[in-house]
Jmol script that loads the backbone (N, CA, C; Angstrom):
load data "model"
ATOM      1  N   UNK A   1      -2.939   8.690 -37.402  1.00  0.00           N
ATOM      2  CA  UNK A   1      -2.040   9.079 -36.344  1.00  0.00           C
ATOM      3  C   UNK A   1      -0.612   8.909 -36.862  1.00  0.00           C
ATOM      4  N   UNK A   2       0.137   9.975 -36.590  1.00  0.00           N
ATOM      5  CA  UNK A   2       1.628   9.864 -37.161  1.00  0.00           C
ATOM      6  C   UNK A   2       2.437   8.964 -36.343  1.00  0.00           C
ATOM      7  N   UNK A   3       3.414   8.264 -36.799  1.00  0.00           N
ATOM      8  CA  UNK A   3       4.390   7.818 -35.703  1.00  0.00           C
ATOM      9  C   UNK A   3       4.944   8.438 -34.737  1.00  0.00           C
ATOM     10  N   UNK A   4       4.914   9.889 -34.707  1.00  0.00           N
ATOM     11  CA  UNK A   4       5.788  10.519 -33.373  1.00  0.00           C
ATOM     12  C   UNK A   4       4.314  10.351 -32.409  1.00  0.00           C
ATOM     13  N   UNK A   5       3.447  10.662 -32.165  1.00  0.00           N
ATOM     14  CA  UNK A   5       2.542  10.356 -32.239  1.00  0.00           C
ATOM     15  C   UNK A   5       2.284   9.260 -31.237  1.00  0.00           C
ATOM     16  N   UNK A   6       2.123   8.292 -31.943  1.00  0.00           N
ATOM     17  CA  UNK A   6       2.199   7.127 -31.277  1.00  0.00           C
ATOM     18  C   UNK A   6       3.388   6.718 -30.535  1.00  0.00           C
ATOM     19  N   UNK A   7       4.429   7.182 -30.695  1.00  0.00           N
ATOM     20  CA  UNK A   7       5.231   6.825 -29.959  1.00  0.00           C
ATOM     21  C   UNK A   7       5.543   7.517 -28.166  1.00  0.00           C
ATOM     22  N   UNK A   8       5.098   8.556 -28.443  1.00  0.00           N
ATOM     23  CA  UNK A   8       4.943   9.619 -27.206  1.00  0.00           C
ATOM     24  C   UNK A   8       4.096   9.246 -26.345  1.00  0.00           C
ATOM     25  N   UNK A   9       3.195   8.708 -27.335  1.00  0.00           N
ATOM     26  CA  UNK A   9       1.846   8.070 -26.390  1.00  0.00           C
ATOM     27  C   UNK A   9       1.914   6.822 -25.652  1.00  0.00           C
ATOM     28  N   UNK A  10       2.812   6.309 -25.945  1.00  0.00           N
ATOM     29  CA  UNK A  10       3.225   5.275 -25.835  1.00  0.00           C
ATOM     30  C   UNK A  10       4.526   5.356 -24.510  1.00  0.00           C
ATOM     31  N   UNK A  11       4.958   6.241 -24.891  1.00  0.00           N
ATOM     32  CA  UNK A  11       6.220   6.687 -23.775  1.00  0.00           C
ATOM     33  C   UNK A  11       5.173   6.897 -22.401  1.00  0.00           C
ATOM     34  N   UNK A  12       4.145   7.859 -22.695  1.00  0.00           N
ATOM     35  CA  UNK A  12       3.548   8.267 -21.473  1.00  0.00           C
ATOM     36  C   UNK A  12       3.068   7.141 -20.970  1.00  0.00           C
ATOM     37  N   UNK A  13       2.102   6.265 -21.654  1.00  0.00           N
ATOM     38  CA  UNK A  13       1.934   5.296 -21.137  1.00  0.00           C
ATOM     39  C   UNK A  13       2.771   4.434 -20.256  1.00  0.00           C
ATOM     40  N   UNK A  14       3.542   4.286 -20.552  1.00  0.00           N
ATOM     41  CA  UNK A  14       4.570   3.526 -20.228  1.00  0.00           C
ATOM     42  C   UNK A  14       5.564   4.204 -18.802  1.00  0.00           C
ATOM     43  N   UNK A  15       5.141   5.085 -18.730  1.00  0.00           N
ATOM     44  CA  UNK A  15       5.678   6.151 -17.229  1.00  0.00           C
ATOM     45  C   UNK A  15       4.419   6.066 -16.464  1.00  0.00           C
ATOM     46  N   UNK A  16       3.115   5.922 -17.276  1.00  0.00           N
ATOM     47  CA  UNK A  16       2.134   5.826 -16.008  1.00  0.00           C
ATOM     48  C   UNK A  16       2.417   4.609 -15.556  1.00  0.00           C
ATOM     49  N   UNK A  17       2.217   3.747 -16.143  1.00  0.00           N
ATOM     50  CA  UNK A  17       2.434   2.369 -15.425  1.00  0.00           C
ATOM     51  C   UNK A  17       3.602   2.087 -14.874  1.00  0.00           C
ATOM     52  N   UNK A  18       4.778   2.494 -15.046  1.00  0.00           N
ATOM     53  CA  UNK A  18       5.712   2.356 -14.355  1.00  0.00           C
ATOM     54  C   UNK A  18       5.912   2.998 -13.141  1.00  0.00           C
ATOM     55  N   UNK A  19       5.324   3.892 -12.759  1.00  0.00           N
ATOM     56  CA  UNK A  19       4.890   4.626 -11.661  1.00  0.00           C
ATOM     57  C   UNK A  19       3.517   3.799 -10.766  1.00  0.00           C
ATOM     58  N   UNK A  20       2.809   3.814 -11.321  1.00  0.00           N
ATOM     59  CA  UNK A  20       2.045   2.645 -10.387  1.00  0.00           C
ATOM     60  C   UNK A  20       2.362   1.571 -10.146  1.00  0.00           C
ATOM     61  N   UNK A  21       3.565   0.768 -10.908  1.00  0.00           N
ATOM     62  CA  UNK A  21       4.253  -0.456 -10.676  1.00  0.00           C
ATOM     63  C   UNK A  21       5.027  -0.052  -9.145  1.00  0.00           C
ATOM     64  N   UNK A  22       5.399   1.177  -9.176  1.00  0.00           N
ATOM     65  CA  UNK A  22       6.361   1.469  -8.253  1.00  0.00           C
ATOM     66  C   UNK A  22       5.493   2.227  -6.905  1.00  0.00           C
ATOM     67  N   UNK A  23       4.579   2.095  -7.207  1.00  0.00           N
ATOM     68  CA  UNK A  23       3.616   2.868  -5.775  1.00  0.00           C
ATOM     69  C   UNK A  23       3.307   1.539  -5.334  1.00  0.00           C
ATOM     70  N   UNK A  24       2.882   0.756  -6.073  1.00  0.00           N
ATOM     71  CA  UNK A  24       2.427  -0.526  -5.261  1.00  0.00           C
ATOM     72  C   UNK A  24       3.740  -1.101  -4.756  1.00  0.00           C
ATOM     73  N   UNK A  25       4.700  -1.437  -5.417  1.00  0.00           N
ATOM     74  CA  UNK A  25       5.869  -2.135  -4.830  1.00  0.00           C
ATOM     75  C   UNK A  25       5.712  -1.590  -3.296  1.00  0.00           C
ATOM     76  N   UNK A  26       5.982  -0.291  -3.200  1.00  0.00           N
ATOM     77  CA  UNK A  26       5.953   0.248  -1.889  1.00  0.00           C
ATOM     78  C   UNK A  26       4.966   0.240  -0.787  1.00  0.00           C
ATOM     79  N   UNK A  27       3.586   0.234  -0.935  1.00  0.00           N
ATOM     80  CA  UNK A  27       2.840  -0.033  -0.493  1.00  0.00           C
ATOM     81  C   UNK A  27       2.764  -1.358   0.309  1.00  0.00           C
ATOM     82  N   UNK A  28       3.191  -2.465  -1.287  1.00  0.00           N
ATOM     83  CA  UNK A  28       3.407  -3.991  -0.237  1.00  0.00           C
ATOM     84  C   UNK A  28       4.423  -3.598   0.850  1.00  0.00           C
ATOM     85  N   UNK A  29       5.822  -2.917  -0.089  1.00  0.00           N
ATOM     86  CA  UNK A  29       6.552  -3.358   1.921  1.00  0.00           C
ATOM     87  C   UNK A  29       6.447  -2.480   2.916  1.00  0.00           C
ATOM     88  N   UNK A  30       5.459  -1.014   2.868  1.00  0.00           N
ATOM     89  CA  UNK A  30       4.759  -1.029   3.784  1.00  0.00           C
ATOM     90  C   UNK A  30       4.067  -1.697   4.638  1.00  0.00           C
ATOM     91  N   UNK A  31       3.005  -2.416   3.877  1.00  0.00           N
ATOM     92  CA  UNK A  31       2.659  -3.532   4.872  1.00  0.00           C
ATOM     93  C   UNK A  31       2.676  -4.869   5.271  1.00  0.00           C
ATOM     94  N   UNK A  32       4.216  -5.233   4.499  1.00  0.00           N
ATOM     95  CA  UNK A  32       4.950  -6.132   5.588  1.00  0.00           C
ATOM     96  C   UNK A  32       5.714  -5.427   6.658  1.00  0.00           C
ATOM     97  N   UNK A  33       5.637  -4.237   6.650  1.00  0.00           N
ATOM     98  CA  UNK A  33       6.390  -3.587   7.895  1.00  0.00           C
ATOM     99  C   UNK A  33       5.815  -3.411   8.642  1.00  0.00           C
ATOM    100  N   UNK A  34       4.311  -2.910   8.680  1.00  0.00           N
ATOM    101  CA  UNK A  34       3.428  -2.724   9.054  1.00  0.00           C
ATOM    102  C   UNK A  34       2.922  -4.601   9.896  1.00  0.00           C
ATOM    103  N   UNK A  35       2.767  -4.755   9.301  1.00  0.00           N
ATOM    104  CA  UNK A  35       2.501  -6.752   9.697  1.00  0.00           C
ATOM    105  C   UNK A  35       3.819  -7.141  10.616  1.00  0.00           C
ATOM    106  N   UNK A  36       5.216  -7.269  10.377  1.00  0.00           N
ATOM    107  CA  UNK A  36       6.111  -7.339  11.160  1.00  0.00           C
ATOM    108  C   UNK A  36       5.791  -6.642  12.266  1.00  0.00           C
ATOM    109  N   UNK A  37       6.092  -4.853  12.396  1.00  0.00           N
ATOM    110  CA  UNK A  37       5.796  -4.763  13.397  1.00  0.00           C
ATOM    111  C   UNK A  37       5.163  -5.221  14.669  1.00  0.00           C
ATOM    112  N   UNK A  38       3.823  -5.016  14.104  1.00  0.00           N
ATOM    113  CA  UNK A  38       2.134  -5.563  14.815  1.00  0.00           C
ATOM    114  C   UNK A  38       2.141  -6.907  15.408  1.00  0.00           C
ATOM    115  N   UNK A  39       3.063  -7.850  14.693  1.00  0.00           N
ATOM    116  CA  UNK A  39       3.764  -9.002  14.925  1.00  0.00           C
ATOM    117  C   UNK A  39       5.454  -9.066  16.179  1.00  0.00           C
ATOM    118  N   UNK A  40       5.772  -8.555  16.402  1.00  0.00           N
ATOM    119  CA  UNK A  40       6.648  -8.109  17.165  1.00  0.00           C
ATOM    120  C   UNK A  40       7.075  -7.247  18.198  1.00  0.00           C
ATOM    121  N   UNK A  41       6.449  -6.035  17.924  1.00  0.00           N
ATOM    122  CA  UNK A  41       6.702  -5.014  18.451  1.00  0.00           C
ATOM    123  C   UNK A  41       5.327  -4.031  19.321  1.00  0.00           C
ATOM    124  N   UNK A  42       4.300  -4.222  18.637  1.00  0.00           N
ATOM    125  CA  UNK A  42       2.939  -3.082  18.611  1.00  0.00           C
ATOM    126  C   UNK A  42       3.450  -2.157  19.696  1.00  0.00           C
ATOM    127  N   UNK A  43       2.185  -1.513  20.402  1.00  0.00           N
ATOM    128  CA  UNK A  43       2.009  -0.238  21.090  1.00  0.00           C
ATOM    129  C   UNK A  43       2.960  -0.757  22.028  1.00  0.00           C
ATOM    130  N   UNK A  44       2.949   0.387  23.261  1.00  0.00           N
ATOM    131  CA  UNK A  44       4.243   0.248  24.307  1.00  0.00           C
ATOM    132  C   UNK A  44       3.472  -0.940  25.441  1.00  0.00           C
ATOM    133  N   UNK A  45       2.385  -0.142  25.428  1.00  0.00           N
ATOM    134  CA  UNK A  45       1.894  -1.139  26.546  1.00  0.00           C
ATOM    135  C   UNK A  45       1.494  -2.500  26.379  1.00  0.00           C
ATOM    136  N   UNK A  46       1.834  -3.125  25.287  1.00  0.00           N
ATOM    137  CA  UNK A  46       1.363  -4.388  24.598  1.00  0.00           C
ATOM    138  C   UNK A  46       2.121  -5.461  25.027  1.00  0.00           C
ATOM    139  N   UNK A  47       2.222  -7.009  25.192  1.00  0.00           N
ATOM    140  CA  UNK A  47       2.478  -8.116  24.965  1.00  0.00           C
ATOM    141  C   UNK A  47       2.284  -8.836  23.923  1.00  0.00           C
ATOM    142  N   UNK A  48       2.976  -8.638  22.523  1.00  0.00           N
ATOM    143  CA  UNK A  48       1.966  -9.748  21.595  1.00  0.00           C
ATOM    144  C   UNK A  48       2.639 -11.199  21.652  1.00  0.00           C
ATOM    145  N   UNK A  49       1.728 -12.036  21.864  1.00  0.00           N
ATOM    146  CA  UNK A  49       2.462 -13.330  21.797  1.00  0.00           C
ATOM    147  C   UNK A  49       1.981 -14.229  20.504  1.00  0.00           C
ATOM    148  N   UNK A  50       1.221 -13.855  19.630  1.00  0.00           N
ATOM    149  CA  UNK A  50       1.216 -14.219  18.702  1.00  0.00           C
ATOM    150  C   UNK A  50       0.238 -13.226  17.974  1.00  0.00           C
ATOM    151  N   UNK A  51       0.230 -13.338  16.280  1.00  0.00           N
ATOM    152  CA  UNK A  51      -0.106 -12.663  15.146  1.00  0.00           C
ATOM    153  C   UNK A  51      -0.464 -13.112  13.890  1.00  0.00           C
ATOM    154  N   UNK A  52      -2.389 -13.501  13.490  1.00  0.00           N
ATOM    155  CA  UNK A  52      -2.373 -14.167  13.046  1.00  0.00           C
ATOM    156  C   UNK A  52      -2.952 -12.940  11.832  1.00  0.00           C
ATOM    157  N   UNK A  53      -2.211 -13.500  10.519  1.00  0.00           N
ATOM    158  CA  UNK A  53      -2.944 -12.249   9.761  1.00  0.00           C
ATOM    159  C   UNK A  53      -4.116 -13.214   8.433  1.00  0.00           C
ATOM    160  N   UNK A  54      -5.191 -12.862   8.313  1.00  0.00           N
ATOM    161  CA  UNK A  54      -6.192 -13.580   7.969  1.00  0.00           C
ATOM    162  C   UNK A  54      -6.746 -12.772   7.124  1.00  0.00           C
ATOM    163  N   UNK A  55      -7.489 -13.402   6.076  1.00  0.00           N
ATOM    164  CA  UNK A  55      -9.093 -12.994   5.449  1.00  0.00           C
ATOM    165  C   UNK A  55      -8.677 -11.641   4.794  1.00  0.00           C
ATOM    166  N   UNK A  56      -7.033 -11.625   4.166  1.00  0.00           N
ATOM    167  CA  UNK A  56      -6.716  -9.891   3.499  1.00  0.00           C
ATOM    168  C   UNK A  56      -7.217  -9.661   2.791  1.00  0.00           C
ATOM    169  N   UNK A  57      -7.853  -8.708   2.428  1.00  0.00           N
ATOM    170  CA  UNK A  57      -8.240  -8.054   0.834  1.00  0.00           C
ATOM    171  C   UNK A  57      -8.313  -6.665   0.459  1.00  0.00           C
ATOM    172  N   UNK A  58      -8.005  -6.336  -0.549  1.00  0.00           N
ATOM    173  CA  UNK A  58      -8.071  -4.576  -0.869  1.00  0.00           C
ATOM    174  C   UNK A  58      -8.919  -4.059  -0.743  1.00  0.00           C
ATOM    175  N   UNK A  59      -8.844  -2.780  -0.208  1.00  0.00           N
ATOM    176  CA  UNK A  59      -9.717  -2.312  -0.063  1.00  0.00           C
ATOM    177  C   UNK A  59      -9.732  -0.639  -1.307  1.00  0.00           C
ATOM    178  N   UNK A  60     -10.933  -0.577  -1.721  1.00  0.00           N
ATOM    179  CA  UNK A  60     -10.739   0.780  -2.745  1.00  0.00           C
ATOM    180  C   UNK A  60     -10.851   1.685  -2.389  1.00  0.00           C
ATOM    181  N   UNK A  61     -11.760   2.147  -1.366  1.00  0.00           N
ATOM    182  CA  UNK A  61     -11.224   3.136  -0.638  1.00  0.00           C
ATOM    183  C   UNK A  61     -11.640   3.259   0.898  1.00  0.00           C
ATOM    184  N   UNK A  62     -11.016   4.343   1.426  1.00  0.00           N
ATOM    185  CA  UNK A  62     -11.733   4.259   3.067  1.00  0.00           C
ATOM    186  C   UNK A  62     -12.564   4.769   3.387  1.00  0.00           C
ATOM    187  N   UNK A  63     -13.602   4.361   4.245  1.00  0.00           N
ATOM    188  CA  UNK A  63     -15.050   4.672   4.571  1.00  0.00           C
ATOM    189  C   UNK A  63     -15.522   4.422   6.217  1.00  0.00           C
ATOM    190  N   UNK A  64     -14.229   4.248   6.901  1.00  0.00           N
ATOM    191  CA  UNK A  64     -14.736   4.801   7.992  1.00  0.00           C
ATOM    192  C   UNK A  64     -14.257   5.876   8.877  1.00  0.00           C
ATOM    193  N   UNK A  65     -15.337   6.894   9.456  1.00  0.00           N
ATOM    194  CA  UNK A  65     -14.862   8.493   9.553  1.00  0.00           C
ATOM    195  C   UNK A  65     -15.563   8.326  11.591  1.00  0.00           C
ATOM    196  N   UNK A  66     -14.659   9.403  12.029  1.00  0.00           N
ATOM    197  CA  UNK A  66     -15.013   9.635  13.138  1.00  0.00           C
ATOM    198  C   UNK A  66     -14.185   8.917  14.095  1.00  0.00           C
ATOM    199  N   UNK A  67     -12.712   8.324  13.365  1.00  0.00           N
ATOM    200  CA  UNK A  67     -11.911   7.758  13.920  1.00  0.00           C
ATOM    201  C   UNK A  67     -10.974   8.690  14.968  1.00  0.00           C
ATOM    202  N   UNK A  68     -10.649   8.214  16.375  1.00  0.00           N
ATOM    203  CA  UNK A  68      -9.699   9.871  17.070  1.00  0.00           C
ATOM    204  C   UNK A  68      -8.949   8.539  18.501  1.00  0.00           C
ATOM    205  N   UNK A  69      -7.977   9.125  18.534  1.00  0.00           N
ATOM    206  CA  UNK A  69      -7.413   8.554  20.012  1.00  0.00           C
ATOM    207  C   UNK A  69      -7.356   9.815  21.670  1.00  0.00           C
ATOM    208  N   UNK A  70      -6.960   8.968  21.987  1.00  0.00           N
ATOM    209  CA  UNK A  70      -6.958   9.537  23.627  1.00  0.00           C
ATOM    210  C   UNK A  70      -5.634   9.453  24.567  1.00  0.00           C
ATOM    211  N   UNK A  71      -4.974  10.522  24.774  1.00  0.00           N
ATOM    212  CA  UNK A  71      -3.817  10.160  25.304  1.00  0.00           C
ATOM    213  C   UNK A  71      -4.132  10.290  26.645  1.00  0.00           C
TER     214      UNK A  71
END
end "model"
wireframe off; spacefill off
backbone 0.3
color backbone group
């Protein structure tokens, strides 16, 4: 492998991950905004008087379907 080569490859690399460094950044303060809110503010018709957030973990992907609201 030549040095330009490796170095390009290396560049790309280095933009993928820096791009997923930067999707997740966002993601977290999504959901501390998301958590603040829910913690403060939620739906209109709500009272929250307290907000306990528990037991987090990632999830890889979503798997539940047939979700719908009702106005």
């Amino acid at each position: 492998m030549s040095w330009d080569t490796y170095q390009r490859r290396t560049e790309r690399n280095g933009e993928r991950l820096n791009r997923q460094d930067r999707r997740q950044k966002k993601q977290r303060r999504n959901e501390e905004r998301r958590k603040k809110w829910l913690s403060t503010v939620g739906s209109p018709s709500s009272r929250i008087d307290r907000a306990d957030f528990s037991n987090e973990k990632k999830i890889s992907k979503l798997d539940f379907k047939g979700f719908s609201t009702r106005f």
